[in-house]
C-alpha positions as CSV (number, residue, x, y, z in Angstrom):
1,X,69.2,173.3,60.6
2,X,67.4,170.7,63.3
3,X,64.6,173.4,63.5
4,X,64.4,173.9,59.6
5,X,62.0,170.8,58.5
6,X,60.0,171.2,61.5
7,X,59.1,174.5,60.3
8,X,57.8,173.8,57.4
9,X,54.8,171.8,58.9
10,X,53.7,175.4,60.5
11,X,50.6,175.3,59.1
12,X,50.8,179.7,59.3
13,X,54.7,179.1,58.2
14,X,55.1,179.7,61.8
15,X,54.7,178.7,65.3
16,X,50.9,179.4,66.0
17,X,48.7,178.6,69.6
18,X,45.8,179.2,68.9
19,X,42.1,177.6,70.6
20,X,40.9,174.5,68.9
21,X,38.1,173.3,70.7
22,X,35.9,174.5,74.2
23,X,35.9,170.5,74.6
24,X,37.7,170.4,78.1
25,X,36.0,173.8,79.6
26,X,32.4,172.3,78.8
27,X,33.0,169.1,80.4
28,X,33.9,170.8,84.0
29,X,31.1,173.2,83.4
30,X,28.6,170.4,82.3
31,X,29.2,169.0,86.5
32,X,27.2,171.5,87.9
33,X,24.7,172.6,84.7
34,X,24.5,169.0,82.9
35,X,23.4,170.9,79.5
36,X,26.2,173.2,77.7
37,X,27.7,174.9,75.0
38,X,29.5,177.0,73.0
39,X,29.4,178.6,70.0
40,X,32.5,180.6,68.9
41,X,35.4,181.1,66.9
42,X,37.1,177.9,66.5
43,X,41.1,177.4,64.5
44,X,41.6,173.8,62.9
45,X,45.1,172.0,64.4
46,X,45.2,169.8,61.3
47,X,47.0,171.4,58.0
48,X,43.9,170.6,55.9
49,X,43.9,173.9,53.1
50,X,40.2,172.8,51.1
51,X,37.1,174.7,50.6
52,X,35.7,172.3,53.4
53,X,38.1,172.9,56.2
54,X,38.2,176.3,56.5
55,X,41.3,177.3,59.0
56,X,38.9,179.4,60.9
57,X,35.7,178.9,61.3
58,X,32.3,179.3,64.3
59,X,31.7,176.0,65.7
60,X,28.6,174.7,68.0
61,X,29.8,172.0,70.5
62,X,27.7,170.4,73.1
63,X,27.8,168.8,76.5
64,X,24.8,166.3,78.0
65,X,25.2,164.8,81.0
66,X,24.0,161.9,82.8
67,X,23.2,160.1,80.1
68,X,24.3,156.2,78.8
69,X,22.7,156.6,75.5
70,X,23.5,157.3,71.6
71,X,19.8,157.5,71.2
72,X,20.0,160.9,73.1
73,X,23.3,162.2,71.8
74,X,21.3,161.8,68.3
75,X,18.2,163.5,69.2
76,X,19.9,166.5,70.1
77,X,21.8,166.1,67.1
78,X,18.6,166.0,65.1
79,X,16.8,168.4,67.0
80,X,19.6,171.7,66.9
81,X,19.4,170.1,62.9
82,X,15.8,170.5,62.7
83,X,16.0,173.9,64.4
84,X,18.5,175.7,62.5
85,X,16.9,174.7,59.2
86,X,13.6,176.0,60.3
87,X,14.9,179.3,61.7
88,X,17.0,179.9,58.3
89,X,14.0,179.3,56.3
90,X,12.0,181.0,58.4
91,X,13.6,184.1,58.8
92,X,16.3,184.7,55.5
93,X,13.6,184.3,52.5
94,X,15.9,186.3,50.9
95,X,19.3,184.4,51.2
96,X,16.8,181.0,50.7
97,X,15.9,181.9,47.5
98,X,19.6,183.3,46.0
99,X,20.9,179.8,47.0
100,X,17.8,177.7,45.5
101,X,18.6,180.0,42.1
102,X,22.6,179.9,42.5
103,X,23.7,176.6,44.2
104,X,21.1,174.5,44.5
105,X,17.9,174.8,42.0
106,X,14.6,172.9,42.8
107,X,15.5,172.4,46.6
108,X,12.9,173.8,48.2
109,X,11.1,171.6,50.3
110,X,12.9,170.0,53.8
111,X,11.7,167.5,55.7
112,X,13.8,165.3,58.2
113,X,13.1,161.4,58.0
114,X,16.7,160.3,59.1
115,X,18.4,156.8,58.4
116,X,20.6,154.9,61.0
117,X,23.3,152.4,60.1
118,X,26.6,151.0,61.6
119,X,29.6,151.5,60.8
120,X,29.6,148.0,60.2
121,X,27.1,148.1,57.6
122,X,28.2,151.7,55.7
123,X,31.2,149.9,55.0
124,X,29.2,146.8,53.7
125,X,27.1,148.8,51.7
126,X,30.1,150.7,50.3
127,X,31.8,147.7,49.1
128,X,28.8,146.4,47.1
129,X,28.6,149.8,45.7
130,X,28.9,149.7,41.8
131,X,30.3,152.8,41.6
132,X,34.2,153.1,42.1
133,X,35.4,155.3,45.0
134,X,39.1,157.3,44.6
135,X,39.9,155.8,48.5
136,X,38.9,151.9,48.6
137,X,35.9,151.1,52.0
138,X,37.9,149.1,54.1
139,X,36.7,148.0,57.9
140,X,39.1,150.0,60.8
141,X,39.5,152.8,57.8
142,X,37.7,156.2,57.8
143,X,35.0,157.0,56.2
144,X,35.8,159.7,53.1
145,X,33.6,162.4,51.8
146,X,33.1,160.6,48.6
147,X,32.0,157.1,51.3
148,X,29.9,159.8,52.8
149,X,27.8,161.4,50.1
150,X,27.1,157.9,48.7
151,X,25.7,156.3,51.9
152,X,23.5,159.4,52.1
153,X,22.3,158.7,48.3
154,X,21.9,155.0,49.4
155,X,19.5,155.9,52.3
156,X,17.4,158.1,49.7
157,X,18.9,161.3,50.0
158,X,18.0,161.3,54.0
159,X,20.1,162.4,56.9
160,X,22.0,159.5,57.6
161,X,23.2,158.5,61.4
162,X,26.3,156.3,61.1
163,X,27.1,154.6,64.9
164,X,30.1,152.7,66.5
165,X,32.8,153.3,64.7
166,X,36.2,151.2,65.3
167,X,37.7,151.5,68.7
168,X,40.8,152.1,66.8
169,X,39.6,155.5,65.0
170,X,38.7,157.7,67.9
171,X,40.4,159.7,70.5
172,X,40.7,158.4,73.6
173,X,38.1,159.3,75.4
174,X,34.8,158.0,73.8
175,X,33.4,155.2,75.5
176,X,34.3,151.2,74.5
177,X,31.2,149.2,73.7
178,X,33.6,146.2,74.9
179,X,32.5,144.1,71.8
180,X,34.1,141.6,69.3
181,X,35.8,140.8,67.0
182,X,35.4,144.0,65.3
183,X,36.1,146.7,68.2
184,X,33.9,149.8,68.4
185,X,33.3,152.7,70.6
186,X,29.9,154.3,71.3
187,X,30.3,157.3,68.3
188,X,27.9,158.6,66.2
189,X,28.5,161.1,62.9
190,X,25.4,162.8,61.2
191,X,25.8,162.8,57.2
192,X,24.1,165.0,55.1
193,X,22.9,165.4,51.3
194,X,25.9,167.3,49.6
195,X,28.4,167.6,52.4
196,X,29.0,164.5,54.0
197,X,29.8,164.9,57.7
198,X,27.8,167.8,59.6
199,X,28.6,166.8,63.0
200,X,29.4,164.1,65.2
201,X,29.2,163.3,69.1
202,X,30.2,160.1,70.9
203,X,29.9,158.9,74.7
204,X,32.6,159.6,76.8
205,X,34.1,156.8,79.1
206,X,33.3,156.7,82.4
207,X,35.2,154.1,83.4
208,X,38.8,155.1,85.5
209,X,40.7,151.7,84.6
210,X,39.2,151.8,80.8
211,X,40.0,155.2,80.6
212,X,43.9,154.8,82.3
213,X,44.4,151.6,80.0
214,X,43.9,153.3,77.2
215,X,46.1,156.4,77.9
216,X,48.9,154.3,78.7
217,X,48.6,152.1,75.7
218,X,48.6,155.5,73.3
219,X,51.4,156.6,75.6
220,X,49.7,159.6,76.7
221,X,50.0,158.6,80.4
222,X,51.8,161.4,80.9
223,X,50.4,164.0,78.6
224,X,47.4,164.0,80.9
225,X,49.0,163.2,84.3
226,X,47.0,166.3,85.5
């Protein structure tokens, strides 16, 4: 009976361990060859059943080292971007032109011109939006697909960079840009026509008592003792 409602939250309707993320693997390996990745078969932990959360799905993650800047962490970003796009075009004419006829008609020219704002100022621009969003644009909330798609049409249908999100939002680990009032780390999401969110990527913190303060405050002190 004490087992029953925990059961229920299965997201498989029963106990499932199953890989999330190469996150922790890439870091150690990123030591010794500073530039990483993977690209594999990746299982969602959240119980998120839409069209745009599949529960298994390939995933490209990243690791840079030695490096102090967003700047960089975005032009990787926009540079794998820029790649894949030419590469698809390039070499599946085919499957191009059945989705220009099917799912998206007259989109066939790309070109990347991106647009970079704050968090700060996508939620400004959200709330002097006339049109009227399901979730309300608060500051210290997330950003929604809906908040998402419109900041993209606001920038001109451009990718759109959105940086420093609250401090409050983000695991642990992504480094504190230590400012005020409004607390932010150093995070960065790439939105994109139609979708929203494509990917995102943050600084980590490098800082043992930032990093130990922090745990201990989300009471995960423990959790990662090792």
């Amino acid at each position: 009976e004490a087992r029953e409602p925990v059961e229920k939250t299965h997201f498989f309707d029963v106990p499932a361990f199953l890989t999330v993320s190469g996150q922790l693997h890439l870091e150690v390996m990123a030591g010794a060859f500073t530039h990483v990745f993977t690209f594999g078969p990746t299982f969602r932990a959240e119980n998120s059943q839409s069209r745009r959360h599949l529960s298994e799905f390939y995933m490209v993650e990243a690791e840079l080292s030695f490096t102090e800047s967003l700047q960089d962490i975005m032009q990787v970003m926009e540079d794998l971007f820029k790649t894949t796009t030419h590469t698809v075009l390039s070499k599946c004419p085919h499957d191009v032109e059945l989705f220009h006829k099917y799912i998206a008609p007259g989109r066939k020219t790309f070109f990347f011109s991106s647009c970079r704002i704050s968090y700060n100022e996508a939620v400004e621009i959200l709330k002097q939006a006339s049109q009227t969003f399901s979730f309300k644009p608060e500051w210290g909330c997330d950003l929604q697909t809906e908040h998402e798609k419109y900041l993209v049409k606001h920038c001109g249908e451009v990718p759109v960079f959105v940086i420093n999100y609250p401090y409050n939002l983000k695991p642990f680990y992504m480094r504190d840009n230590e400012d005020g009032p409004q607390h932010t780390v150093a995070a960065v999401d790439l939105l994109v026509s139609g979708i929203g969110e494509l990917c995102g990527g943050s600084l980590r913190e490098e800082r043992l008592p930032f990093l130990e303060s922090r745990l201990q405050r989300l009471g995960l002190t423990d959790a990662y003792q090792w």
